[in-house]
N, C-alpha and C positions, 0 to 999 in steps of 0.2 A: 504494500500500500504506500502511495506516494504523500509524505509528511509534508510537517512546510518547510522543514529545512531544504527540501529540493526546488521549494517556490523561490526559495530565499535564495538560494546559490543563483536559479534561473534569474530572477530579477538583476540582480547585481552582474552577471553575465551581459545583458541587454544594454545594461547603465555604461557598463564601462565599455561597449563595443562602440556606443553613442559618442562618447568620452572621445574614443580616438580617432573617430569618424571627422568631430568638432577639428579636434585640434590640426590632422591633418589639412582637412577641406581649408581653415584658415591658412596654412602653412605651407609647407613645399607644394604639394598636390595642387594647393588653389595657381600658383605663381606656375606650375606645368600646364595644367589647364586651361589656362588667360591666354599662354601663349599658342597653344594647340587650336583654340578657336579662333584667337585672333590672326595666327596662318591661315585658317579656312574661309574665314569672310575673307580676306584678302584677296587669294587663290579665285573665291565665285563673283570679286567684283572684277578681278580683271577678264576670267572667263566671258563674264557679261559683254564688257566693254569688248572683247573680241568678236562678242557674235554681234552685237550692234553694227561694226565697223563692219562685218562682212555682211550683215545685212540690206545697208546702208548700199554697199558697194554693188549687190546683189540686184537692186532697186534702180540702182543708175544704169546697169550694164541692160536689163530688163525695159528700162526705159529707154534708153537708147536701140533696143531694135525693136519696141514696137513701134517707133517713129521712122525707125528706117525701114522696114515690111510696111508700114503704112502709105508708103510716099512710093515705092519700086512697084505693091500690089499688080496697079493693072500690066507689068511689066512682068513680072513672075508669070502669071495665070494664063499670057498670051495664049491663045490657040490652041489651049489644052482641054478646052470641052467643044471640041470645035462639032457642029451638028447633031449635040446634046440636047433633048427638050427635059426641063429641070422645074421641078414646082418648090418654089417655095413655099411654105406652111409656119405660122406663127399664131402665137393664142394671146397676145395681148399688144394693145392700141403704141404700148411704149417700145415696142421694137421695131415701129415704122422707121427711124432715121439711121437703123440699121439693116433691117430689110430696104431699104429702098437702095443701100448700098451694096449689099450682095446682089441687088438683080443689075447694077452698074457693072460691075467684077465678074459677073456670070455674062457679060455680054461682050467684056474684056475677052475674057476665055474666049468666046465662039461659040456659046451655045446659038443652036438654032431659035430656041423660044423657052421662054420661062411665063410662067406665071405663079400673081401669087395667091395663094387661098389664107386667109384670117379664117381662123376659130373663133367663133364668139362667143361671150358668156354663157347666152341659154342652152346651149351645149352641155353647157354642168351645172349651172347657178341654181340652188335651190327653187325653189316656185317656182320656176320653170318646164314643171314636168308635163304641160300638159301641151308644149310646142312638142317636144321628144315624142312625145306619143303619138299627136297626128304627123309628123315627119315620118315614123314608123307605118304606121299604118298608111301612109302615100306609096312608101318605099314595098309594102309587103302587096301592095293590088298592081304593082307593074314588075317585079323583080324581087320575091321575095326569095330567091337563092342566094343574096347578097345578106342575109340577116341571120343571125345566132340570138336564139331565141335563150340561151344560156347567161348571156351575159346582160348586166343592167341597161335603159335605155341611153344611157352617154356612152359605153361602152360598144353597145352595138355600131354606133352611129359615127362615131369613132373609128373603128374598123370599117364602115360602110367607104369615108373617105381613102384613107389607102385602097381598098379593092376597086375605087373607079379609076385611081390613076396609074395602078400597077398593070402589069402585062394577064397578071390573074385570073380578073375579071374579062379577057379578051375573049375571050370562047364562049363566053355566060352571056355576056350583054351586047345588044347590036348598040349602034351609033345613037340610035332613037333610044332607047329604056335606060342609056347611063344618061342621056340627055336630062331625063323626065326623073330621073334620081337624085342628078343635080340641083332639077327646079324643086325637089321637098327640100333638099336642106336650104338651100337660100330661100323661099317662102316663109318656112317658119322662122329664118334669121339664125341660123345656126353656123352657117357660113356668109363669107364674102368671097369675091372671087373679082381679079385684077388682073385682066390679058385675057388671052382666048386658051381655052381648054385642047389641050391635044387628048386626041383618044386613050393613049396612056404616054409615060413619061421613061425617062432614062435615068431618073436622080431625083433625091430629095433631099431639101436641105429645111431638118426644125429649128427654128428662130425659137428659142423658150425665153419668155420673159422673166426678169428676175422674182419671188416668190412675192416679197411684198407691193409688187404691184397688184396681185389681186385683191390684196385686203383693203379694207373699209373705216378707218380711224373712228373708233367709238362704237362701235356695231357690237352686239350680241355676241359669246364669244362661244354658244351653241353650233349659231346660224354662221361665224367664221368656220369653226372646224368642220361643219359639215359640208362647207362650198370647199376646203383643203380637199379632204376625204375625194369628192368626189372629181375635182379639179385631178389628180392625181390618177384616181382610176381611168378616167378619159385621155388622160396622156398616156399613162401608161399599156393600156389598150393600142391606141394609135401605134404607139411604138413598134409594141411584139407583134403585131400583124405587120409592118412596116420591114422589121430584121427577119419574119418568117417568108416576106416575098422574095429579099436578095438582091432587089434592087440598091444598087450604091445609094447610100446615104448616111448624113449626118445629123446630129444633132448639137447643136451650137445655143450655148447660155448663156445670158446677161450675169455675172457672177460679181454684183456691186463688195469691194473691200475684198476682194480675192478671195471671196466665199463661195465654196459649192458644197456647203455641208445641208444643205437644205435645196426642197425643189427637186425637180425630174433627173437633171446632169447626177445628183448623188444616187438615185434608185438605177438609171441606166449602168452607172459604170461599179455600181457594186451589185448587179447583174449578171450571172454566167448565159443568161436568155437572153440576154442583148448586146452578146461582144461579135456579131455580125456587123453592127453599129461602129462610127467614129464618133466620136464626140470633142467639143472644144468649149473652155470656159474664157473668159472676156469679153465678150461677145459685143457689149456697149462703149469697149474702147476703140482707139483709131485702127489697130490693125486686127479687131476682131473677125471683123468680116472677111478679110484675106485668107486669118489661119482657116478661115471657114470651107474658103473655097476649096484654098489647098488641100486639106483634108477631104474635100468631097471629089477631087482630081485623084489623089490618093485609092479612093474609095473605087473609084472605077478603072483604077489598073489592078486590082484587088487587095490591096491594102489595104491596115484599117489601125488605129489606135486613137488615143486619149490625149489631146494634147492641149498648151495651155502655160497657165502659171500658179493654178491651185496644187492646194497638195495632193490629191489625188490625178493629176495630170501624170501621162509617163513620158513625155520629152515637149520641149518651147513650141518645136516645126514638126513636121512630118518629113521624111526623110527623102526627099524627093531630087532627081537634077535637076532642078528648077531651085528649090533649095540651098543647093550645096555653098558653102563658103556664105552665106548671107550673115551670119553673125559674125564674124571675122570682118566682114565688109562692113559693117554695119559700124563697128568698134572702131575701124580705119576712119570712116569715113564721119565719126564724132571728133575724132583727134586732127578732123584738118584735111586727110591725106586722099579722102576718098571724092564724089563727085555728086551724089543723091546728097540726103533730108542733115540739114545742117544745124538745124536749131537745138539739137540735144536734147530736147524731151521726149513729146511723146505722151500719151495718158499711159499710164501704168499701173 
């Protein structure tokens, strides 16, 4: 049985363990310690200061050739989609001063015709479901092979656009019933459409708008997540029908503050179902719309990758000879030495 004398010895054990803990910690131990952490802060502020400076450095070198790819673009893309008919596609009103410049760049190249088709809200906007459904039900009394009764109706609808301008739908639909498939979405306003429709197309390039364009400052935060939610499933729709036809194509993002952690660019590229797809972030800076092209020139020699300046990009260009030595020229031609974009900047 344990007495008190074994509390007793226990306590005074504890007291004096205390004792030399004190006296240490005041003593040698503290004056070893001071100096231990004070090498360590040390060590993480210079660490710092070094990656600032290579960031810094990073930023200029990044700026300097998206001002030089900015300014050579229509010189790059020359005659490399020459006889190409290309649709562009975009789902929000704020990527017109960037689509308006990819169908400049796409005409740089040689495509023979582009158009472009806007996605519009009622496509997904909540209350809206009662366009979706007479669009359907238009679509299902002239062509109802073109519809998956499987999937929601933005999804459907969604899918219904890729199948009228891919090679796909060529055997399914005469001239007249894509026609009249056309007239439901733009009647109920679910599309717009800029240029004349070719029967099917050779390329597609997604303009994605950046995420907080769709939102609504002070709005329901219900009636937000559910216009996400479905905003989402109608791209992502679009998409996987889009990389299951094999038509070249990209997908190109407004990525404000070199973000793509949100929005469709992050569900595509952390996707094993959409690396059929290119993809490019920047998309609302100066040489956005060039990486665009080049990746969708890429896209149709069979090429394909993620490129950009977020952290999930896997290289700046696409690897292209039309490419080659452009960042080397770009860095020349900031220091003086070279003959294109001299002002040094650039949006970055």
């Amino acid at each position: 049985m344990i007495d008190f004398r074994y509390h007793l010895v226990s306590l005074i054990s504890v007291f004096l363990a205390l004792a030399v803990g004190i006296v240490l910690g005041a003593g040698p131990l503290r004056e070893n310690l001071g100096d231990q952490l004070a090498g360590q802060v040390e060590q993480l502020r210079t660490e710092k200061d070094q990656l600032r400076t290579q960031s810094d450095e990073l930023a200029t070198r990044n700026d300097q050739l998206g001002s030089f790819v900015s300014e050579v673009g229509p010189e790059l893309v020359s005659g490399t989609l020459a006889g190409k008919q290309v649709a562009v596609l975009t789902d929000d009103a704020s990527t017109r001063p960037d689509t308006d410049r990819l169908l400049a760049l796409l005409e740089d190249a040689g495509a023979s015709s582009s158009v472009k088709i806007a996605l519009q809200k009622n496509l997904w906007e909540p209350g809206q479901e009662q366009q979706r459904t007479d669009a359907i039900e238009q679509i299902r009394s002239v062509a109802p092979s073109v519809l998956d009764d499987d999937l929601s109706d933005s999804e459907q609808l969604a899918q219904v656009v890729v199948v009228l301008l891919t090679p796909s739908a060529s055997e399914e639909l005469s001239p007249e019933l894509r026609t009249q498939v056309w007239q439901a979405l733009t009647e109920q306003q679910l599309v717009t459409i800029d240029g004349e429709l070719p029967a099917e197309v050779d390329a597609v390039l997604f303009a994605a708008a950046a995420p907080e364009s769709f939102t609504d400052e002070g709005e329901d935060e219900t009636v937000a997540a559910e216009r996400a939610q479905s905003l989402q499933a109608t791209q992502t729709s679009l998409l996987a029908t889009l990389s299951d036809t094999g038509v070249p194509a990209v997908v190109s993002a407004a990525t404000p503050d070199n973000d793509a952690s949100t929005g469709i660019l992050r569900t595509v590229r952390g996707d094993a179902d959409f690396q059929g797809l290119s993809t490019t972030d920047r998309l609302q800076e100066a040489d956005g719309p060039v990486l665009s092209v080049l990746a969708l020139i890429e896209q149709s020699r069979g090429g394909s990758g993620a490129y950009g300046t977020t952290a999930d990009a896997e290289d700046r260009l696409p690897a292209l000879p039309e490419t080659q030595g452009v960042e080397d020229a770009s860095t020349e031609d900031q220091s003086g030495d070279g003959g294109g974009a001299s002002d040094g900047g650039g949006e970055g």
